[in-house]
C-alpha positions as CSV (number, residue, x, y, z in Angstrom):
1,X,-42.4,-50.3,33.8
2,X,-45.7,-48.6,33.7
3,X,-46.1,-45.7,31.2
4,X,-46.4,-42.3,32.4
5,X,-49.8,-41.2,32.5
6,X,-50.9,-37.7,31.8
7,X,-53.5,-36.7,34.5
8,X,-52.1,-33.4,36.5
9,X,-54.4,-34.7,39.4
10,X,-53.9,-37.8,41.1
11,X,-57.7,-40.0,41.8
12,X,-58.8,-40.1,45.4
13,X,-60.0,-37.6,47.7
14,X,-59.2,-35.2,50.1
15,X,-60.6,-37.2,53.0
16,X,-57.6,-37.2,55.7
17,X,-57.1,-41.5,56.4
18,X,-54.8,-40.9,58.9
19,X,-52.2,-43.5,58.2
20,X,-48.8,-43.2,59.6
21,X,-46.1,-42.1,57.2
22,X,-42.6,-42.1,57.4
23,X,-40.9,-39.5,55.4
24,X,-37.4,-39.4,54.4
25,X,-35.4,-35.8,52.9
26,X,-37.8,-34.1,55.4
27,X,-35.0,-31.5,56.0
28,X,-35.3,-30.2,52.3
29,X,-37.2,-27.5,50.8
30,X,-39.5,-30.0,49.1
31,X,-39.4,-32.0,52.4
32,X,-40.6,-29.6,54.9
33,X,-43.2,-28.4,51.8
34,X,-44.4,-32.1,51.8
35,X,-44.7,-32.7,55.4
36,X,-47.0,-29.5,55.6
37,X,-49.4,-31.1,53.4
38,X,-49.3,-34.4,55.1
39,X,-49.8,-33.3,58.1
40,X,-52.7,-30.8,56.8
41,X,-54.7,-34.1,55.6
42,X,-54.7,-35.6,58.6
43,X,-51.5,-38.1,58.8
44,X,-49.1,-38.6,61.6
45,X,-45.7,-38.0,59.8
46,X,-42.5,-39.3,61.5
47,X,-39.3,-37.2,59.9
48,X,-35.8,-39.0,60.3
49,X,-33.0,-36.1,60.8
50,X,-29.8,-36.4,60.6
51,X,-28.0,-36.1,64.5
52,X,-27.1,-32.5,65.0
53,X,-28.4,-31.0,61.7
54,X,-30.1,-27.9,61.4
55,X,-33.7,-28.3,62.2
56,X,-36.0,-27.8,59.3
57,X,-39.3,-25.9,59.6
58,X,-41.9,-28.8,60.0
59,X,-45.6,-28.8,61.1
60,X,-45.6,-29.0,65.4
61,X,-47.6,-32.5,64.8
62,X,-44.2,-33.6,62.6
63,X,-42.3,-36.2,65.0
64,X,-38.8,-35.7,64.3
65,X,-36.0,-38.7,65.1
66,X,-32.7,-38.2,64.9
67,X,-31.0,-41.5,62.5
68,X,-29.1,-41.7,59.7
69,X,-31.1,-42.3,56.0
70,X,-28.2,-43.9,54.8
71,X,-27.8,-46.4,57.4
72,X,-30.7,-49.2,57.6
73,X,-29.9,-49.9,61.0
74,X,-29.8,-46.3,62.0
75,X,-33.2,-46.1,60.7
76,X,-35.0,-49.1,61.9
77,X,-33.7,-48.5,65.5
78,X,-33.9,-44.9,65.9
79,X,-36.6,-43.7,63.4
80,X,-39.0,-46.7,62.6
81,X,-38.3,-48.2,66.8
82,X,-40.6,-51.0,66.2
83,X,-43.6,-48.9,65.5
84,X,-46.3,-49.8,62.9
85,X,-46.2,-47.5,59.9
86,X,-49.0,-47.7,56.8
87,X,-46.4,-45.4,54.1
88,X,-43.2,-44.3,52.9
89,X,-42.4,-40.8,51.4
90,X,-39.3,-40.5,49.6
91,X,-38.3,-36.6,48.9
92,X,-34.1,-38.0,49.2
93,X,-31.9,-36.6,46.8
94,X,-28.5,-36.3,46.4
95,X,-27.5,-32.8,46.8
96,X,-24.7,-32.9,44.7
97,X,-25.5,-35.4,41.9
98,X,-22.2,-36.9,41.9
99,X,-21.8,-40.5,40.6
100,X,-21.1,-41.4,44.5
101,X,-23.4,-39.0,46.0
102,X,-26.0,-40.2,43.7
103,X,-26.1,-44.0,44.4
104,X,-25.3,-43.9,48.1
105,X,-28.9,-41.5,48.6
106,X,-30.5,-41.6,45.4
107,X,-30.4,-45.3,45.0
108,X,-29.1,-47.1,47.7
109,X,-30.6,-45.2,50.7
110,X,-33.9,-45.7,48.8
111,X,-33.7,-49.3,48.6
112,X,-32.7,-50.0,52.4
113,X,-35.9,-47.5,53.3
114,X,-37.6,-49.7,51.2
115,X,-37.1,-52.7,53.2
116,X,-36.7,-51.1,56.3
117,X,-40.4,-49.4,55.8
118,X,-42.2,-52.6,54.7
119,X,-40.5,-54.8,57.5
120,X,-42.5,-51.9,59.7
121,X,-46.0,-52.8,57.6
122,X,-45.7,-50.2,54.9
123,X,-48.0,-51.1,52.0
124,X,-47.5,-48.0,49.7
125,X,-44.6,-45.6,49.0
126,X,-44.3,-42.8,47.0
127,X,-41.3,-41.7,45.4
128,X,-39.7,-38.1,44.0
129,X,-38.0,-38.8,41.3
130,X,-37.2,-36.5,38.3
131,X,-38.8,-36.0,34.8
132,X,-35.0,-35.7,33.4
133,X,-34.9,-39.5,33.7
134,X,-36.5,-40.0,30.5
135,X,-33.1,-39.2,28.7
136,X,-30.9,-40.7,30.7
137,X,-27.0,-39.5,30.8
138,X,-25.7,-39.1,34.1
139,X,-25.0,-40.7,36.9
140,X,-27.7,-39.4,39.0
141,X,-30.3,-40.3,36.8
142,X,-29.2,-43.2,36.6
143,X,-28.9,-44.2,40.0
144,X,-32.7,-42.6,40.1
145,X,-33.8,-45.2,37.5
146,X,-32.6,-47.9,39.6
147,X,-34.2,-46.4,42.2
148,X,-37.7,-46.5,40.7
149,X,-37.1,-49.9,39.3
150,X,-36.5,-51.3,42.8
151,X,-39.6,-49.4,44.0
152,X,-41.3,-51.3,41.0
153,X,-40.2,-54.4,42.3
154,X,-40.6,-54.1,45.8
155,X,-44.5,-55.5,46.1
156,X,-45.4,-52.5,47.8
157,X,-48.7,-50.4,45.8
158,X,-46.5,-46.8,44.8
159,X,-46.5,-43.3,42.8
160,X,-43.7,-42.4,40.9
161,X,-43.4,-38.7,40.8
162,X,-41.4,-36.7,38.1
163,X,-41.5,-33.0,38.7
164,X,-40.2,-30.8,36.1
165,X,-38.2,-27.8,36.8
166,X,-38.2,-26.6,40.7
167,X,-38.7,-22.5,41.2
168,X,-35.3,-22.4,43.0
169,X,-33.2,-24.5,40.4
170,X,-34.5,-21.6,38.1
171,X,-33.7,-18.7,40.4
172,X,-30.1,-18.5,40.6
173,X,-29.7,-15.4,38.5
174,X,-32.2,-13.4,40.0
175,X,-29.2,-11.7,42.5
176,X,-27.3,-11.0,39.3
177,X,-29.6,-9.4,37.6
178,X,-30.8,-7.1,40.1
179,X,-27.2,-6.0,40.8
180,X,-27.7,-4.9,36.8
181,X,-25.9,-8.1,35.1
182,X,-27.1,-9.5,32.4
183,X,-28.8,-12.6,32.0
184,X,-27.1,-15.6,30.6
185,X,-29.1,-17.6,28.3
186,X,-27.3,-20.6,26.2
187,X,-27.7,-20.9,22.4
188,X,-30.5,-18.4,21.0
189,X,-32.6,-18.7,24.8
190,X,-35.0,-21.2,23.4
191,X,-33.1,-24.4,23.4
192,X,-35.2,-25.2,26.4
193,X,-38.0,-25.4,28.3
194,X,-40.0,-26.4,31.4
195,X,-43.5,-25.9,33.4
196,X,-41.7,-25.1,36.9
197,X,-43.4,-26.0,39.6
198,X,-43.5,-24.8,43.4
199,X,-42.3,-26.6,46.4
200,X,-45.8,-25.9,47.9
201,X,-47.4,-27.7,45.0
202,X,-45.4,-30.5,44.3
203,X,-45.4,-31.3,48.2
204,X,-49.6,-31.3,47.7
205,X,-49.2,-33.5,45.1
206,X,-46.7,-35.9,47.1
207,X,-49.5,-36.4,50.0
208,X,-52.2,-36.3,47.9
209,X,-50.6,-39.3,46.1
210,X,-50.3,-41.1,49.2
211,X,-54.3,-41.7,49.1
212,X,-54.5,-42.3,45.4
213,X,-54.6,-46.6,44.7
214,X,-53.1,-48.0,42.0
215,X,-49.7,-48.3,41.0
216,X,-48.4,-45.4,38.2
217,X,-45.2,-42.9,37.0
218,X,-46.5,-39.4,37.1
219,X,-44.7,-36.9,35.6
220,X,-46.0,-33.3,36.9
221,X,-45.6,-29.9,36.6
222,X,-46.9,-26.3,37.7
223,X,-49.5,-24.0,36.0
224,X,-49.2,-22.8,32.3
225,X,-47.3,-22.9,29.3
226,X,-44.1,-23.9,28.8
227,X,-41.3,-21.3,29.7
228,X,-38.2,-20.9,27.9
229,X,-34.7,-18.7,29.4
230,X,-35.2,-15.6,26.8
231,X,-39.6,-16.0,29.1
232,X,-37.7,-15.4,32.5
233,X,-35.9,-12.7,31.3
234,X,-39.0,-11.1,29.9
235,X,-40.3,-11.8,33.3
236,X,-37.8,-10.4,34.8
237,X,-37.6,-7.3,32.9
238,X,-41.2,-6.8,33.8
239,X,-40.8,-7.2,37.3
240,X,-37.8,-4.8,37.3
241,X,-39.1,-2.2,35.3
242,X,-36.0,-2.2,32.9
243,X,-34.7,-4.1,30.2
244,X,-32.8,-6.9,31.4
245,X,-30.2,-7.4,29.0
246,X,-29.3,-11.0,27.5
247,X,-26.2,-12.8,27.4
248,X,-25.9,-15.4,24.8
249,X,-23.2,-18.4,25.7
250,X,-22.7,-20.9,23.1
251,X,-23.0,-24.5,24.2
252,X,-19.6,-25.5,22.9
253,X,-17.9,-23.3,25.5
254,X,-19.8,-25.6,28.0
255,X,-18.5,-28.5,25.9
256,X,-14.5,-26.7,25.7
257,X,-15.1,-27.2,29.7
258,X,-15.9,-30.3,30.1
259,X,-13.4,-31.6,27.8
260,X,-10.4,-30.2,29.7
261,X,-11.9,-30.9,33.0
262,X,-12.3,-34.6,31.4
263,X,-8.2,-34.3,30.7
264,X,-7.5,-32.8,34.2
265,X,-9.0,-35.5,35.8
266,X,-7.3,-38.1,34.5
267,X,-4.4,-36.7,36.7
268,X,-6.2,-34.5,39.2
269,X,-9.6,-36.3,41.0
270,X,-11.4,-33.5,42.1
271,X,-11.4,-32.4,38.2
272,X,-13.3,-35.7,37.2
273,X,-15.9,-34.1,39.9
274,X,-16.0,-30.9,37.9
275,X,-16.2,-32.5,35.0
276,X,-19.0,-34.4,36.2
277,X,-21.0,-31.1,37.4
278,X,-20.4,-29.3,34.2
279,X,-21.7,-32.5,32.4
280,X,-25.0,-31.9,34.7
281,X,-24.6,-27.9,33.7
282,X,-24.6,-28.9,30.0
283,X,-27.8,-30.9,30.2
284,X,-30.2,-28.9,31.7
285,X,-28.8,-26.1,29.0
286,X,-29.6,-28.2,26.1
287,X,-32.5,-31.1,27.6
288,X,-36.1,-29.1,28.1
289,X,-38.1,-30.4,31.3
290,X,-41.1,-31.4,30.1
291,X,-42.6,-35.1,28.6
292,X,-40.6,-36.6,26.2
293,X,-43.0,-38.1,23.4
294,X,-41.4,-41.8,22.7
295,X,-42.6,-41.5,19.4
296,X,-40.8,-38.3,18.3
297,X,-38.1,-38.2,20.4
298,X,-39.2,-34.5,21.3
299,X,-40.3,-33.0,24.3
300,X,-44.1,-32.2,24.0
301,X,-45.4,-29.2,26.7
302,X,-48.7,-30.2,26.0
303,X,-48.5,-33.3,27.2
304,X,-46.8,-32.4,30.1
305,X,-49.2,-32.2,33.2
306,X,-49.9,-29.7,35.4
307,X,-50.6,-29.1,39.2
308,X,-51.1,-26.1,41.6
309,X,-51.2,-22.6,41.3
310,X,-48.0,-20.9,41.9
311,X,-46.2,-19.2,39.3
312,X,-42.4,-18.8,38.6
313,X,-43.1,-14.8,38.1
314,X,-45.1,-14.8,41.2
315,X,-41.8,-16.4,42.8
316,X,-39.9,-13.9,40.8
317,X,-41.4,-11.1,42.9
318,X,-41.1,-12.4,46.3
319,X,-37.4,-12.6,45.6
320,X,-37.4,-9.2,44.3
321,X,-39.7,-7.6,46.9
322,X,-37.5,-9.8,49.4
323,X,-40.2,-11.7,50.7
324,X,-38.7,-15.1,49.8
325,X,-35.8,-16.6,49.7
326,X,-34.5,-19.6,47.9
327,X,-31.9,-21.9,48.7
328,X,-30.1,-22.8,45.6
329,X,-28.0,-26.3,46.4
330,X,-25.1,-27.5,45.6
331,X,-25.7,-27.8,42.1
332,X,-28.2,-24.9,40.9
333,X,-26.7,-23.5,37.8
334,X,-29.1,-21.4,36.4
């Protein structure tokens, strides 16, 4: 596997090729964000929904086709319908991260686009992935590493794009605060940390990858320094006008959790899937988002690329001011 470089900004330019791009998770937040900018350069992007879902807000030149992602057949009938097509753009992810969730769409679905895309004439695909697979421990990083590996192996010319932390997956305690809660911050607030990056920017850097040659793991994230739990507190103090006060939660009541979830489950199933989620709540409390140095075994911010302009306190205030709004997913803990 190639080693991740460290340039925030991809080579190639600007110069709108045209090609035709199918791109799958088109309904997501990162999705829609992503098929704005394709379209913007100047490619024809076909979107496979799923039948009957909620249309997502995509560019009027999007071409949206109702099939299954999951399904190859669905997909090479009903999306691809024995059109030509120069790229795939991967933005699936499972939405809950559950060991089943996670290899039927993070893996799996992946792999039959794959084939499915380069049976159509695809020579390049570029794949979201997740910085977080560096130190893998769960299932759904796991079944992302696979994933990538297959990508790898395919033949096909490919970016391999690991964001750090998204803006909404660091937005769920906006609400609570402003209703005059605390904010909940694990250990002493600095355990971890993360250059979070915007849906609009990581989707520009998704199509701008398309255009870039050359074959390469990018790990990416948004403008500045390194931000901790106890910094979007401070940010959110600042934004309120008050002191927003801090809640500290030891990790070993996380770890109390899991372990009698882990009991549960052993008689009760849909405890092992607890269990599971408060596994995924536990690491991104104790594991910082940024590049892992392979020498140290630390995460290093400055190392960590970056991309964009849009800032977490600048997202902070279009929640605020209510401007924005972010959907959190099935999973979004803090």
């Amino acid at each position: 596997m190639d080693s991740a470089t460290f340039s925030a900004t991809p080579r190639g330019a600007a110069n709108g090729s045209g090609q035709r791009v199918l791109l799958l998770g088109a309904s997501g937040t990162i999705g829609q964000a992503t098929a704005a900018a394709l379209a913007a350069r100047g490619h024809t992007v076909v979107c496979p929904l799923r039948p009957k879902a909620a249309r997502p807000r995509l560019p009027e030149t999007a071409v949206m086709r109702e099939a299954e992602v999951t399904d190859p057949r669905s997909l090479r009938d009903r999306a691809i319908r024995g059109e030509r097509f120069d790229a795939l753009v991967s933005c699936l992810a499972s939405r809950s991260g559950l060991p089943g969730d996670a290899w039927a769409v993070d893996h799996r679905a992946t792999v039959d686009a794959l084939e499915v895309a380069a049976e159509a004439g695809a020579r390049r695909v570029v794949l979201l992935s997740a910085i977080c697979v560096q130190r893998p421990m769960l299932a759904f990083q796991r079944a992302k590493l696979a994933a990538e590996a297959a990508v790898i192996a395919s033949g096909l010319d490919y970016a391999i794009v690991r964001p750090t932390a998204f803006f909404k997956s660091l937005s769920g305690q906006v609400a609570r605060v402003q209703s005059g809660k605390g904010f909940l911050a694990f250990g002493d607030g600095r355990l971890t940390a993360c250059k979070p990056i915007s849906d609009r920017d990581l989707g520009a850097y998704l199509a701008q990858c398309l255009e870039d040659p050359g074959n390469r793991i990018l790990p990416i994230g948004g403008p500045g320094r390194a931000i901790t739990p106890l910094d979007q507190a401070a940010m959110l103090s600042r934004l309120l006008g008050r002191e927003v006060p801090v809640r500290r939660v030891p990790v070993a009541l996380l770890d109390g959790i899991i372990t009698m979830l882990s009991l549960g489950g052993r008689l009760v199933p849909r405890l092992r899937a607890k269990a599971e989620l408060a596994r995924i709540g536990r690491y991104y409390a104790t594991q910082s988002m940024l590049c892992l140095n392979p020498q140290t075994g630390l995460y290093d911010a400055e190392e960590t690329p970056e991309t964009g302009s849009d800032t977490l306190e600048g997202h902070y205030r279009r929640l605020i001011a209510g401007e924005a709004e972010t959907d959190l997913g099935a999973h979004a803990v803090f």
